[in-house]
mmCIF file as gemmi writes it, N, C-alpha and C atoms, coordinates in Angstrom:
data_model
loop_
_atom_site.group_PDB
_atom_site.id
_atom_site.type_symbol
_atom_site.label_atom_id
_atom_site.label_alt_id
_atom_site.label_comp_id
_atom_site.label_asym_id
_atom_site.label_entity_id
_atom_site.label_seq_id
_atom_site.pdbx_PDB_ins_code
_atom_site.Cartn_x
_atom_site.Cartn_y
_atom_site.Cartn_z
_atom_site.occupancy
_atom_site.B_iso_or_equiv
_atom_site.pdbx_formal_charge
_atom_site.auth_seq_id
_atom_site.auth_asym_id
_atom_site.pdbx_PDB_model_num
ATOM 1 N N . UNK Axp A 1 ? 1.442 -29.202 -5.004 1 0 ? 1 A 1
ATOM 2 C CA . UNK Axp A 1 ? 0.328 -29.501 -4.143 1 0 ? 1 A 1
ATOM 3 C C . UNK Axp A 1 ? 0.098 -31.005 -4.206 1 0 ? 1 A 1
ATOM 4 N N . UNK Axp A 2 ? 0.099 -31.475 -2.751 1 0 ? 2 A 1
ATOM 5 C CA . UNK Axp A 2 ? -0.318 -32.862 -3.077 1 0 ? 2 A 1
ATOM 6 C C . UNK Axp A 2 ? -1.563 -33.481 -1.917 1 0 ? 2 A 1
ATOM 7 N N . UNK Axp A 3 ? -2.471 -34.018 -2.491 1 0 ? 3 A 1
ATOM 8 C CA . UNK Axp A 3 ? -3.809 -34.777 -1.673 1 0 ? 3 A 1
ATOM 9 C C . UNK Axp A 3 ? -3.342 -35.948 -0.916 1 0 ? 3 A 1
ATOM 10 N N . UNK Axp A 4 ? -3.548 -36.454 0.288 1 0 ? 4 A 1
ATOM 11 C CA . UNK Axp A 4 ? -3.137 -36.91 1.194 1 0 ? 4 A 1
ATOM 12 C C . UNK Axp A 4 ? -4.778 -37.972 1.434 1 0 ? 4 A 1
ATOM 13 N N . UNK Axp A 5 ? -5.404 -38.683 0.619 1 0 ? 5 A 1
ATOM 14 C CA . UNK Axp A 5 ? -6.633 -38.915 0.55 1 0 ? 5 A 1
ATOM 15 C C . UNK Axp A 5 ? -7.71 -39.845 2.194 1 0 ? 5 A 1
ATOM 16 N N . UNK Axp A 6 ? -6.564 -40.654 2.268 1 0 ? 6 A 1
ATOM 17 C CA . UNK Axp A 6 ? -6.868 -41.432 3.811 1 0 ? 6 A 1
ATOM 18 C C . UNK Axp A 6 ? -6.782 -40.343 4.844 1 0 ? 6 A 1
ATOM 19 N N . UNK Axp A 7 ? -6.121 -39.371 4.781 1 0 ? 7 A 1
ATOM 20 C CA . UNK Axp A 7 ? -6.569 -37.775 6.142 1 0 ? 7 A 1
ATOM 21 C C . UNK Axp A 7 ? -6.878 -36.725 5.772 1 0 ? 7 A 1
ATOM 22 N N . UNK Axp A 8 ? -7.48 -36.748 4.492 1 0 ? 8 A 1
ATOM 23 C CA . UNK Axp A 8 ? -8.252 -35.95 3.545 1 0 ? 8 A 1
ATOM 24 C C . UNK Axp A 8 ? -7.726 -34.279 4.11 1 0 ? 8 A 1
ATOM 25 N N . UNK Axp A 9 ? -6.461 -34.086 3.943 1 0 ? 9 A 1
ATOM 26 C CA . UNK Axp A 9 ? -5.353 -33.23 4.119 1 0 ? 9 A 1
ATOM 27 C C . UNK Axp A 9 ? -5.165 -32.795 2.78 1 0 ? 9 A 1
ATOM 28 N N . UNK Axp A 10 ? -4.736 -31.413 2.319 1 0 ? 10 A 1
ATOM 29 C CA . UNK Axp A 10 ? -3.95 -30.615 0.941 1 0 ? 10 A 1
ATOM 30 C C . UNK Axp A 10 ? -2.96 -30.882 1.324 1 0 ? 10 A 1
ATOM 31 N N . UNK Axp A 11 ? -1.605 -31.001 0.874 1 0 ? 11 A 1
ATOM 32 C CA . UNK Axp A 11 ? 0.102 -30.542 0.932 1 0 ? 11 A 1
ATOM 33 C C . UNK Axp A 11 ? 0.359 -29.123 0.35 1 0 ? 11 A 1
ATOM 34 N N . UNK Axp A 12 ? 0.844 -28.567 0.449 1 0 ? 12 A 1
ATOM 35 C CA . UNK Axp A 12 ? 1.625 -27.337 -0.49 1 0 ? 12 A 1
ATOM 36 C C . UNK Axp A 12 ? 2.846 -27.086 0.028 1 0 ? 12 A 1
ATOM 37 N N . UNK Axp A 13 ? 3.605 -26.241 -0.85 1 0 ? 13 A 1
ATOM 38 C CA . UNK Axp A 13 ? 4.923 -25.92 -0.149 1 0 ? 13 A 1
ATOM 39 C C . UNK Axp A 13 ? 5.12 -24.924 -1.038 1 0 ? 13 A 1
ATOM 40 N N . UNK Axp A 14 ? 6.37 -24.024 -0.479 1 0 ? 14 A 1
ATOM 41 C CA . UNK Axp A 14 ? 7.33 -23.019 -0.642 1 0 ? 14 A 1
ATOM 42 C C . UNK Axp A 14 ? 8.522 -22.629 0.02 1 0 ? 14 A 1
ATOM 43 N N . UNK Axp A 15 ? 8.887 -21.644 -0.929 1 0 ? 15 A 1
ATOM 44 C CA . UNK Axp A 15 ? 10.608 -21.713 -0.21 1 0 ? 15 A 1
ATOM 45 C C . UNK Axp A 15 ? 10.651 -19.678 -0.498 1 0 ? 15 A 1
ATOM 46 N N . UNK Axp A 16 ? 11.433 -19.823 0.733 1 0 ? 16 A 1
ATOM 47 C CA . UNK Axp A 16 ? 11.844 -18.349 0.749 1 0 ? 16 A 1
ATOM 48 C C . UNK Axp A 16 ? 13.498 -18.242 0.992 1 0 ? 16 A 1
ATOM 49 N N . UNK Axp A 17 ? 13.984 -17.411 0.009 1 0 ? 17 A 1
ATOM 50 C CA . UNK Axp A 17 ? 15.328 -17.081 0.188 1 0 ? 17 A 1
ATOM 51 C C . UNK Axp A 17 ? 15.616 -15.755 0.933 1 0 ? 17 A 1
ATOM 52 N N . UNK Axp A 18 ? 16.46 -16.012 1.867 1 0 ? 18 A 1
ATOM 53 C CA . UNK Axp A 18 ? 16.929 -14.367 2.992 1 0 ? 18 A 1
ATOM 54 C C . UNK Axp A 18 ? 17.723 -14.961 3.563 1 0 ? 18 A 1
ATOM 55 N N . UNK Axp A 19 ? 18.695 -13.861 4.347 1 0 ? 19 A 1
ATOM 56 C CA . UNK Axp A 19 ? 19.472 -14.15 5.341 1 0 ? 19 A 1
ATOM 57 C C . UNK Axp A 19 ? 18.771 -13.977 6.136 1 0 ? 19 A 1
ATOM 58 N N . UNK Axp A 20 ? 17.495 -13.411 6.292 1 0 ? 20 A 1
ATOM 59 C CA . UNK Axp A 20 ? 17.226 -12.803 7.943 1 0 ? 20 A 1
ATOM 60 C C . UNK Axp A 20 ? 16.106 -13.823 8.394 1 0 ? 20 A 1
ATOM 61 N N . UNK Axp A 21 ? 16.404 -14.265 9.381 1 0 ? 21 A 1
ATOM 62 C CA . UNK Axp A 21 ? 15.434 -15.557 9.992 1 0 ? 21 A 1
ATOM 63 C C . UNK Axp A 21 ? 14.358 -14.895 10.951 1 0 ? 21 A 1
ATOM 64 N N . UNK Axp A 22 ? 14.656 -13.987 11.304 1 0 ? 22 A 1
ATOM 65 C CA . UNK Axp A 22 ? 13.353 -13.1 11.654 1 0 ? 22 A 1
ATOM 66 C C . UNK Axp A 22 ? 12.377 -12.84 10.642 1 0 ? 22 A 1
ATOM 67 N N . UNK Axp A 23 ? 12.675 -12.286 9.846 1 0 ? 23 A 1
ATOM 68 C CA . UNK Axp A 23 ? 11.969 -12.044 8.439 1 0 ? 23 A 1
ATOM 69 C C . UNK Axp A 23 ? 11.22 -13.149 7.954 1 0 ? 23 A 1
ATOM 70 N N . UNK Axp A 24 ? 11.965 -14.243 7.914 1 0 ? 24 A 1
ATOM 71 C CA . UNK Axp A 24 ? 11.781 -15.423 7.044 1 0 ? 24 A 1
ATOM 72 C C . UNK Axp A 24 ? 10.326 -16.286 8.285 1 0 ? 24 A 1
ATOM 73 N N . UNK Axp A 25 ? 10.597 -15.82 9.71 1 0 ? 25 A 1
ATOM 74 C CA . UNK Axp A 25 ? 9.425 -16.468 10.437 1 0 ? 25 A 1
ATOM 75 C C . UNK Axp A 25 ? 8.129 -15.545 10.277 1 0 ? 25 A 1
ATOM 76 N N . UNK Axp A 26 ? 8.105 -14.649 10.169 1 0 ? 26 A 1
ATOM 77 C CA . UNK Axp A 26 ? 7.028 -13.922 9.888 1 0 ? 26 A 1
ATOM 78 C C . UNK Axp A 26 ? 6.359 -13.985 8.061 1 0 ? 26 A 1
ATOM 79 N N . UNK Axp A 27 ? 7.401 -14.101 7.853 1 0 ? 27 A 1
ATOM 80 C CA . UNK Axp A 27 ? 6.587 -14.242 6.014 1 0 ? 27 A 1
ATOM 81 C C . UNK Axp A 27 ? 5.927 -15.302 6.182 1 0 ? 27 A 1
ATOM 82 N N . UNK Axp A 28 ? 6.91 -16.22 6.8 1 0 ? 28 A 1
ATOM 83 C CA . UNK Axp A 28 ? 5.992 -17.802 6.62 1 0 ? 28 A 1
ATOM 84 C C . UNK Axp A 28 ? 4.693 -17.754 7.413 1 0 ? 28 A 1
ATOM 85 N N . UNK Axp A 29 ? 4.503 -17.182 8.385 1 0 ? 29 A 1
ATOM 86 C CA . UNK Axp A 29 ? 3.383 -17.31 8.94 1 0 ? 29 A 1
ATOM 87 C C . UNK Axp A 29 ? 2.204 -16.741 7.733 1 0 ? 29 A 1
ATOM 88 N N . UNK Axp A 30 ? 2.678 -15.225 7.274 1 0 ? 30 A 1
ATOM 89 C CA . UNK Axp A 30 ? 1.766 -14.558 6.851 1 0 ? 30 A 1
ATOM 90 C C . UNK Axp A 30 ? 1.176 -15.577 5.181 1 0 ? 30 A 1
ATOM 91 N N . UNK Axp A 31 ? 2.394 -16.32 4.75 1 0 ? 31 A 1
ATOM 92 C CA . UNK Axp A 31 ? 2.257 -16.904 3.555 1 0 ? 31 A 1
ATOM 93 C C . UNK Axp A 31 ? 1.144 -18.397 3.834 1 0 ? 31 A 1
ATOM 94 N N . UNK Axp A 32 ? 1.521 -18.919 5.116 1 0 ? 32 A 1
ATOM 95 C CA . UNK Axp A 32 ? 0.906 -20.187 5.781 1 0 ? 32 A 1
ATOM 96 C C . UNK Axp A 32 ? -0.706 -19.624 5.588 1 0 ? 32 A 1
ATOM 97 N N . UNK Axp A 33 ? -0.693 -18.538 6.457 1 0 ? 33 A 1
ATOM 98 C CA . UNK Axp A 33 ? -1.982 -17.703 6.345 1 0 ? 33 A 1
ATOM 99 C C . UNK Axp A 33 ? -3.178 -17.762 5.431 1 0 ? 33 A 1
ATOM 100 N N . UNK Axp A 34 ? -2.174 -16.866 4.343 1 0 ? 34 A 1
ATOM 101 C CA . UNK Axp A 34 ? -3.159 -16.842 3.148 1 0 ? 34 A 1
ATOM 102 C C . UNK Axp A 34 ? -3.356 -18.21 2.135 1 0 ? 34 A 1
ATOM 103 N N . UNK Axp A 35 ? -1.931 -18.822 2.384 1 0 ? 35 A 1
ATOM 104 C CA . UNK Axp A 35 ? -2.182 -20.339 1.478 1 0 ? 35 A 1
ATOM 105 C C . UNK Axp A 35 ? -3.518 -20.469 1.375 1 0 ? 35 A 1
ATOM 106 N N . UNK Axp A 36 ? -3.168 -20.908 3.195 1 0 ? 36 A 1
ATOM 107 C CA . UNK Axp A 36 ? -4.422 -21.927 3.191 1 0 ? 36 A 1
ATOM 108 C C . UNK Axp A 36 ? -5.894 -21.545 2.925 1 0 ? 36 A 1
ATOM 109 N N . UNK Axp A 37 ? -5.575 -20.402 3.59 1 0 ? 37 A 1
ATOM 110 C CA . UNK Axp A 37 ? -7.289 -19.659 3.04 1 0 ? 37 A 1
ATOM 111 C C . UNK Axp A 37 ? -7.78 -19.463 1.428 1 0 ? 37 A 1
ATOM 112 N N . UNK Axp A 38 ? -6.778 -19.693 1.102 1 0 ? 38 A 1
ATOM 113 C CA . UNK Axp A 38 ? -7.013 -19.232 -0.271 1 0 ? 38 A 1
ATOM 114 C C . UNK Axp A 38 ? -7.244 -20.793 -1.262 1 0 ? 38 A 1
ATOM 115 N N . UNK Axp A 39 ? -6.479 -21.72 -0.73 1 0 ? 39 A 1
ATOM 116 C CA . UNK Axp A 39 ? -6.64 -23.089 -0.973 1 0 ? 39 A 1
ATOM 117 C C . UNK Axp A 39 ? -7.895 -23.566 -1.158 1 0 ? 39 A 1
ATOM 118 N N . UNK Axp A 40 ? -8.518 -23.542 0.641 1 0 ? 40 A 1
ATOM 119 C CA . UNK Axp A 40 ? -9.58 -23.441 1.006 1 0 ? 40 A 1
ATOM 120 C C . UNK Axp A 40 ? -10.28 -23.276 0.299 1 0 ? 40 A 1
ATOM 121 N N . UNK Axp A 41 ? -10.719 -21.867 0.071 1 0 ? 41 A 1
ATOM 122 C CA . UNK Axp A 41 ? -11.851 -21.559 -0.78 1 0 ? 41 A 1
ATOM 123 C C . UNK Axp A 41 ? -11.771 -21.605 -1.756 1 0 ? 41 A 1
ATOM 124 N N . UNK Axp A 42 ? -11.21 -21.571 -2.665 1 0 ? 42 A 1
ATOM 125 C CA . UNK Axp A 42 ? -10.657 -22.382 -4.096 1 0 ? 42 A 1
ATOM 126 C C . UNK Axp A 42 ? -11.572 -23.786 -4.572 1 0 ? 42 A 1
ATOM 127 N N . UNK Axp A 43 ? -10.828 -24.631 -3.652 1 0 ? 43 A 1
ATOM 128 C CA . UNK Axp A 43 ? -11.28 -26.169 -3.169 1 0 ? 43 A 1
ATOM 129 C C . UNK Axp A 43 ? -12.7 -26.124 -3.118 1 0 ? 43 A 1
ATOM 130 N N . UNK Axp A 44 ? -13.322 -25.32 -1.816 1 0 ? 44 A 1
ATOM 131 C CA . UNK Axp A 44 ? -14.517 -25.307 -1.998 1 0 ? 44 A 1
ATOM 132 C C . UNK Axp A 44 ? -15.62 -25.119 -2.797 1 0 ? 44 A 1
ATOM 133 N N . UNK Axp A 45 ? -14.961 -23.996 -3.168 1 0 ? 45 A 1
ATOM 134 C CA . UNK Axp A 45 ? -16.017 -23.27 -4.313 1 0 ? 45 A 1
ATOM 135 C C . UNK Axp A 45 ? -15.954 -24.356 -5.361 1 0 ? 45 A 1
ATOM 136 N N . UNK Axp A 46 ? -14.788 -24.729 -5.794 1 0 ? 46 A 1
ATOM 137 C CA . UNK Axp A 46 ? -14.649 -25.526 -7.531 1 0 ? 46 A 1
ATOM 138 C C . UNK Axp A 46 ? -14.863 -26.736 -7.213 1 0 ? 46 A 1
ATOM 139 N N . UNK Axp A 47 ? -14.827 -27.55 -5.986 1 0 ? 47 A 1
ATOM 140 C CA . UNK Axp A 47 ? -14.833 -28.844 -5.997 1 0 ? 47 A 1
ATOM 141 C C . UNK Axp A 47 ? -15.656 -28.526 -4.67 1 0 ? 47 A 1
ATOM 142 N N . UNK Axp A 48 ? -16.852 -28.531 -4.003 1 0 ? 48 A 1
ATOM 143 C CA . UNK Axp A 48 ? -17.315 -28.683 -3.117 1 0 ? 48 A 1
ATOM 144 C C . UNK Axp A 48 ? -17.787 -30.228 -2.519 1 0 ? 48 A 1
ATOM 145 N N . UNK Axp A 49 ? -17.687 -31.424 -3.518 1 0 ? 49 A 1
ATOM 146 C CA . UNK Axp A 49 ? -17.889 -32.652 -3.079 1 0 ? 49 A 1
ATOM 147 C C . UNK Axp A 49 ? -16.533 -33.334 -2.695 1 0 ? 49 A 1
ATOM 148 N N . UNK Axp A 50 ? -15.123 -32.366 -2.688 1 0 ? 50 A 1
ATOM 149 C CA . UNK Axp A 50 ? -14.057 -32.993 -2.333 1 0 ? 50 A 1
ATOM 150 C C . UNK Axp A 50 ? -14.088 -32.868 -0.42 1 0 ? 50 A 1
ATOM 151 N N . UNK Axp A 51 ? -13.178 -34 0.109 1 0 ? 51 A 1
ATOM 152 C CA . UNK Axp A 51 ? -13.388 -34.094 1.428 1 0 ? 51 A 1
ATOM 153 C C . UNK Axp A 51 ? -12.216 -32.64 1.819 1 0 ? 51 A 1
ATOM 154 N N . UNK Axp A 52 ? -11.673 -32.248 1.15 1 0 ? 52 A 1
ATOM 155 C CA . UNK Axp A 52 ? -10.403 -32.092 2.16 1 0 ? 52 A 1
ATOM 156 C C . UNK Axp A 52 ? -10.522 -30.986 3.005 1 0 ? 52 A 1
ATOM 157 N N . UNK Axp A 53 ? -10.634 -30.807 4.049 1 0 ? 53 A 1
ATOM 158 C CA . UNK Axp A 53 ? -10.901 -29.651 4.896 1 0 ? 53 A 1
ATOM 159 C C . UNK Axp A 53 ? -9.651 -29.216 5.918 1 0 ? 53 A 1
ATOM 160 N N . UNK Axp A 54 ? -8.543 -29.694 5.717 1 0 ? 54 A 1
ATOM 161 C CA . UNK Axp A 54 ? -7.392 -29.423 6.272 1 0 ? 54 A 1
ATOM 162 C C . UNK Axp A 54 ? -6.648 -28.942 5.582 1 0 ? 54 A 1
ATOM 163 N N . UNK Axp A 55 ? -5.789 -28.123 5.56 1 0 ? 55 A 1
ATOM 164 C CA . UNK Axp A 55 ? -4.473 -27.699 4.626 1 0 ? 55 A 1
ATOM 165 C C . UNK Axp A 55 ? -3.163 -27.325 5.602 1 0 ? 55 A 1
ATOM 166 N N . UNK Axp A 56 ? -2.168 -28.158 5.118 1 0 ? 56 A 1
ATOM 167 C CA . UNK Axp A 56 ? -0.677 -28.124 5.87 1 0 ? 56 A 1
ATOM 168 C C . UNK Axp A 56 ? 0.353 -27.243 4.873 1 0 ? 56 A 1
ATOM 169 N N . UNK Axp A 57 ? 1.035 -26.386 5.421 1 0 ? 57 A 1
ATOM 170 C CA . UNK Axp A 57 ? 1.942 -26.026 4.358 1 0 ? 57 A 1
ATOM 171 C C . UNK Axp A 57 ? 3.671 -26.781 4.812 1 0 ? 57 A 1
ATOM 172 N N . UNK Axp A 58 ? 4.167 -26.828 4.208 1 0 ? 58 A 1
ATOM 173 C CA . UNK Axp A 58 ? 5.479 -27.523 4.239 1 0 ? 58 A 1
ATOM 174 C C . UNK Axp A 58 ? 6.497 -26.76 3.709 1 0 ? 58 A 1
ATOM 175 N N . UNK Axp A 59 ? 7.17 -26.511 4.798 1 0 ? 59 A 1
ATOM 176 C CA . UNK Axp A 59 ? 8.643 -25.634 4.204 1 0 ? 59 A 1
ATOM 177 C C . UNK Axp A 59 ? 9.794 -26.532 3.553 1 0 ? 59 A 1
């Protein structure tokens, strides 16, 4: 995870191994999904004076 502080942006990333690229577009969505929500409120709750209100995930 990395803070991006001048566009007060999260980073995260992950990697998925498959052959099937169908598969692999739908996990990512569903994984993009919950990241961020889960980031999110994380962030919020424990650090509520931090700016960052965006979260990007990065494959």
């Amino acid at each position: 995870m990395r803070f991006h502080e001048p566009r007060e942006e999260v980073y995260f990333s992950y990697a998925l191994d498959s052959e099937d690229e169908h598969g692999i577009t739908s996990a990512e969505t569903e994984i993009a999904r919950s990241m961020c929500a889960t980031v999110r409120d994380v962030v919020l709750r424990l650090h509520p004076e931090l700016p960052y209100r965006t979260y990007v995930t990065v494959r």
